[in-house]
Phi, psi and omega in degrees: 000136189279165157310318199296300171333310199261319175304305185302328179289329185283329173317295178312284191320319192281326215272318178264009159276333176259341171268349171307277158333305176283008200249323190281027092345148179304296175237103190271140176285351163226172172194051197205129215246002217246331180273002187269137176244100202317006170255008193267105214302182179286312187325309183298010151229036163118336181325090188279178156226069131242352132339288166325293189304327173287300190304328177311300190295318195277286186300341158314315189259356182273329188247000159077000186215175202247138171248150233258151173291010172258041170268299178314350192242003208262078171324333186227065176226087170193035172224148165305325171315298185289004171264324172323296184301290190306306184297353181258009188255354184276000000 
């Protein structure tokens, strides 16, 4: 499987892990995984953290691995991009 390959798959996951957390919001501002735009910070649909800590937990059980404890303290892990790039750097 090429790279290109494993990122667009890693892509879906972080996209479905994050609209799940956003559809459980009062008023989600989407309601499509399709609609997230991987450049976007989280804060910008609502993300509090302990939001960030539930997604955190949802990609821990979607990818089957443990994310490492500087992912909670890594200030600019805060796009589906920048989650690509890290999990795809381990």
């Amino acid at each position: 499987m090429s790279n290109a390959t494993d990122t667009t798959k890693l892509s879906q996951v972080l996209r479905t892990a994050l609209i799940e957390l956003i559809l459980l919001g009062e008023q989600p501002a989407i309601t499509s995984a399709e609609e997230i735009d991987d450049d976007k910070d989280f804060r910008e649909y609502g993300f509090t953290s302990v939001d960030f800590l539930e997604f955190v937990v949802s990609l821990e059980q979607k990818l089957d691995t443990e994310i490492p404890d500087e992912a909670f303290t890594e200030a600019s892990l805060l796009t589906v991009n920048d989650w690509v790039r890290f999990l795809s750097e381990r």
